[in-house]
C-alpha positions in Angstrom: -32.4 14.3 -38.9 -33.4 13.8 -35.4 -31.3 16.6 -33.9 -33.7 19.0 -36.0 -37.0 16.9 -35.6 -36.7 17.2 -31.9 -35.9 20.4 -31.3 -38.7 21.6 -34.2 -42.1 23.5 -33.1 -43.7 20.3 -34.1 -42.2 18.3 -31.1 -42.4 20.6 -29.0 -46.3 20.0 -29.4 -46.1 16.6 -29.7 -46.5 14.6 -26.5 -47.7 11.4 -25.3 -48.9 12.3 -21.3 -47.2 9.7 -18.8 -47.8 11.5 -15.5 -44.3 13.1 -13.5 -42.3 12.2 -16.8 -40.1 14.6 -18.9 -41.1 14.7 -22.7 -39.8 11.8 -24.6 -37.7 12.0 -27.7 -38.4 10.9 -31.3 -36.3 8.7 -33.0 -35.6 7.6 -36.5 -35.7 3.7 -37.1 -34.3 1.9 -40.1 -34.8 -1.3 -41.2 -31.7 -3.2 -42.9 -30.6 -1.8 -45.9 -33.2 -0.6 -47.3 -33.5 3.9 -48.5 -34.8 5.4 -45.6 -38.0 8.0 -45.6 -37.0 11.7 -44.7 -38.7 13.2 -41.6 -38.4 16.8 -41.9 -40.1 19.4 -39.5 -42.0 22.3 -41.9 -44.6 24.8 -41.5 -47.8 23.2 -43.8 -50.7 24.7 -44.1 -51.0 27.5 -41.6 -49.7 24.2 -39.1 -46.1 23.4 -37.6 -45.7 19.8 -39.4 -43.5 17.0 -40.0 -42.9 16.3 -43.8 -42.7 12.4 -44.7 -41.0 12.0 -47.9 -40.6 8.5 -49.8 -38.8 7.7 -52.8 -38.9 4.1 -52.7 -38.5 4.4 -49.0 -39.2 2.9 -45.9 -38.8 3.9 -42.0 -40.4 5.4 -39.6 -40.1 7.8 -36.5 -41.1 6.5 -32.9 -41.3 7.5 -29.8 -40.2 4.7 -27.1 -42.2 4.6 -23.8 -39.5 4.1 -21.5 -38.3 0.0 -20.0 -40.4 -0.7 -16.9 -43.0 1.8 -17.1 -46.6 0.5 -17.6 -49.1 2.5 -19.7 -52.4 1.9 -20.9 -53.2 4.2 -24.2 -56.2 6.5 -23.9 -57.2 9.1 -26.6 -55.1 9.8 -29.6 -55.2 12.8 -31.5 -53.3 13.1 -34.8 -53.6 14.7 -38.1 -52.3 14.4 -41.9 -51.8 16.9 -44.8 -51.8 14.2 -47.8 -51.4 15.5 -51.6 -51.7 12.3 -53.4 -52.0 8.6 -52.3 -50.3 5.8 -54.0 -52.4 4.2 -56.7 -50.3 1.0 -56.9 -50.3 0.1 -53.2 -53.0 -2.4 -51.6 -52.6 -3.8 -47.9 -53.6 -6.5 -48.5 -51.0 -7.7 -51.0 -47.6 -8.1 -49.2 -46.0 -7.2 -52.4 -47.2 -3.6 -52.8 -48.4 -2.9 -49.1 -47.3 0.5 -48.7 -49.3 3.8 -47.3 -48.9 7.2 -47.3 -49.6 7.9 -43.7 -50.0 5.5 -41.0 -49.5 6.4 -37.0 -48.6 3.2 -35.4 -49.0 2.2 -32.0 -47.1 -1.1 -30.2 -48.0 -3.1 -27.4 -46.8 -5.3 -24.9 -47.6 -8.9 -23.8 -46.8 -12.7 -23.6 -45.7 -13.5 -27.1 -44.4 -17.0 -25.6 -48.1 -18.2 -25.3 -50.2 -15.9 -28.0 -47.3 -16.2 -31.2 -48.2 -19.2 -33.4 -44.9 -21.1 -35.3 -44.9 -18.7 -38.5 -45.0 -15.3 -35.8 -42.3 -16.8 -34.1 -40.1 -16.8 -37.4 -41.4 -13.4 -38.7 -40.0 -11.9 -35.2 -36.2 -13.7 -35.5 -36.4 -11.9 -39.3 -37.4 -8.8 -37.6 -34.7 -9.0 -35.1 -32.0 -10.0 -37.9 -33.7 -6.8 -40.0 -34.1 -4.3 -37.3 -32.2 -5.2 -33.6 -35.9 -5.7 -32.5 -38.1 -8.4 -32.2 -41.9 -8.4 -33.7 -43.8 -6.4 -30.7 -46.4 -8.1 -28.9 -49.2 -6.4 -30.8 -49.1 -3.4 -33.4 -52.3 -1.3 -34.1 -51.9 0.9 -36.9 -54.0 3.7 -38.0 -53.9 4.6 -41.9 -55.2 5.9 -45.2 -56.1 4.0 -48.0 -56.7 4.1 -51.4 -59.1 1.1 -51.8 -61.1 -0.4 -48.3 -63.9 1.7 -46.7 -63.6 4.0 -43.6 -63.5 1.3 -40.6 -62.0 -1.7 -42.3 -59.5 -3.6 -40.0 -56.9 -5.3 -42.6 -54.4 -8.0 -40.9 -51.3 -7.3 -42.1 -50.4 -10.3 -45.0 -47.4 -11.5 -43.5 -48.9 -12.0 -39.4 -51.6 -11.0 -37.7 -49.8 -9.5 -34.9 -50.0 -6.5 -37.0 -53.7 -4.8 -37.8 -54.7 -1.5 -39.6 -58.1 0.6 -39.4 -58.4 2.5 -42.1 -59.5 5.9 -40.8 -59.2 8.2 -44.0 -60.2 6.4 -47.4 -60.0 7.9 -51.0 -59.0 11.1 -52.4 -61.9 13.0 -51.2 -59.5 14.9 -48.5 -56.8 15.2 -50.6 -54.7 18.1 -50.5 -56.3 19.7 -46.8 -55.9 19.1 -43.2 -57.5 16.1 -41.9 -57.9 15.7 -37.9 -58.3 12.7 -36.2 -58.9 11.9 -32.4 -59.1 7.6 -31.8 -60.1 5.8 -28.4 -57.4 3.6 -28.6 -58.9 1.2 -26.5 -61.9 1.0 -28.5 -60.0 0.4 -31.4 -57.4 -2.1 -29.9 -60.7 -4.3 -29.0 -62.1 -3.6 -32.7 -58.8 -4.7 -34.3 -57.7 -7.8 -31.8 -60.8 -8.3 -30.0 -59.8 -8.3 -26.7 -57.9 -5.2 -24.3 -54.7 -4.0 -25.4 -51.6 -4.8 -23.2 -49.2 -1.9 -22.0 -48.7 0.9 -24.6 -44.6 0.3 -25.7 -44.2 3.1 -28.5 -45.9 5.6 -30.9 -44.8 6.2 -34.3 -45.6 7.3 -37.8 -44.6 6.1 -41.0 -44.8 6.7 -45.0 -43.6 3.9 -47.0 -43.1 3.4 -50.6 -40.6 0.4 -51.3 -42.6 -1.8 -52.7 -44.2 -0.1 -55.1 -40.9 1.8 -55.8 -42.7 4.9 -56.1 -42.7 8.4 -54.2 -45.3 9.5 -51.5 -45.8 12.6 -49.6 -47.1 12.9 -46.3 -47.7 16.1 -43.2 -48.3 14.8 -40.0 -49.5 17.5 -37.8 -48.8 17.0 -34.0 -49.8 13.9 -32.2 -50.3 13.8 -28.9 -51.6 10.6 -26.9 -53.1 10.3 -23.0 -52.1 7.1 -21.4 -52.7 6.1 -17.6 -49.4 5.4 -15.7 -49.9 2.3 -14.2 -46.5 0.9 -12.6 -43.3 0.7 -13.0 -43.1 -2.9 -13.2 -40.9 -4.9 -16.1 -41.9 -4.9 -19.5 -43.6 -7.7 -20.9 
């Protein structure tokens, strides 16, 4: 799956800008056991696309910004081809939180001082699920069946994790929809303060908990970030 994501048209115009780097690669994270979502490159739509299909699945494709260099995340364009969202899911119900299309963003920072007792836990899970530990901060961009255009939903298990909602309803069902986020901007509107060093960009279509299948196109997405140093990560 990778080998034929990364070498797709789609790729190719998908970039996130750190100045006198090569183009970094996509790759396809799992978590566990559980079925994965296929990532497929296609032609949607008069657009070069990557197909997101879910049966009951859950994982995502990310893009890693490499160890030691430190980014701040400008403007993020993205867009999404959806044919149907999924009537049973609500985020704010930990049992059926799933999405059709979400880009996700991580960030970096001092989870020693900011993680409360029940963060700390969810990140040891996360490293037992995934190899990883729960980044730092998470903002995620997605489209909901239920809150309005601007709602910023805490994900139900920590709020290291927060959503805008940037596409609502079925009103754009079924066309291309094209976004472009100040990430900044929406970092402050989601955590209320800057956002640390950018550590990955990623999309994801999930639909394990509601053990139903989604569909999802995600156009290119390309991101601007500020190369700041090449100090450690946090």
């Amino acid at each position: 799956m990778e080998e034929k994501v990364q070498t797709s048209p789609w790729a190719a115009r998908s970039q996130v800008t750190l100045p006198g780097a090569a183009s970094l690669p996509w790759t396809h994270k799992t978590f566990g056991d559980r079925r994965p979502t296929l990532y497929r490159p296609e032609h949607q739509a008069g657009r070069d696309a990557l197909h997101a299909c879910s049966a009951a699945g859950n994982s995502s494709l990310r893009m890693d910004i490499p160890p030691g260099v430190h980014a701040q995340a400008g403007r993020l364009r993205f867009s999404w081809f959806v044919p149907a969202l999924i009537a049973e899911a609500d985020l704010n119900d930990g049992d059926v939180d799933d999405a059709v299309a979400r880009v996700i963003l991580t960030f970096g920072g001092d989870s020693g001082q900011s993680f409360s007792p029940r963060d700390h836990l969810i990140s040891e899970l996360a490293r037992l699920v995934t190899g990883e530990p729960l980044p730092y901060a998470t903002l995620i961009y997605v489209w909901d069946n239920r809150h309005p255009v601007g709602t910023v939903i805490p994900n139900p298990h920590t709020t290291r994790i927060r959503q805008i909602v940037v596409e609502s309803g079925p009103a754009r069902l079924g066309r291309w929809v094209d976004f472009e986020r100040d990430v900044q901007a929406d970092f402050r509107l989601a955590f209320g303060r800057a956002p640390g060093p950018l550590n990955s960009v990623g999309l994801l279509t999930d639909s394990n908990n509601t053990r139903t299948t989604a569909h999802a196109w995600y156009g290119p997405i390309t991101l601007t970030v500020d190369h700041l140093t090449t100090a450690g990560r946090p």
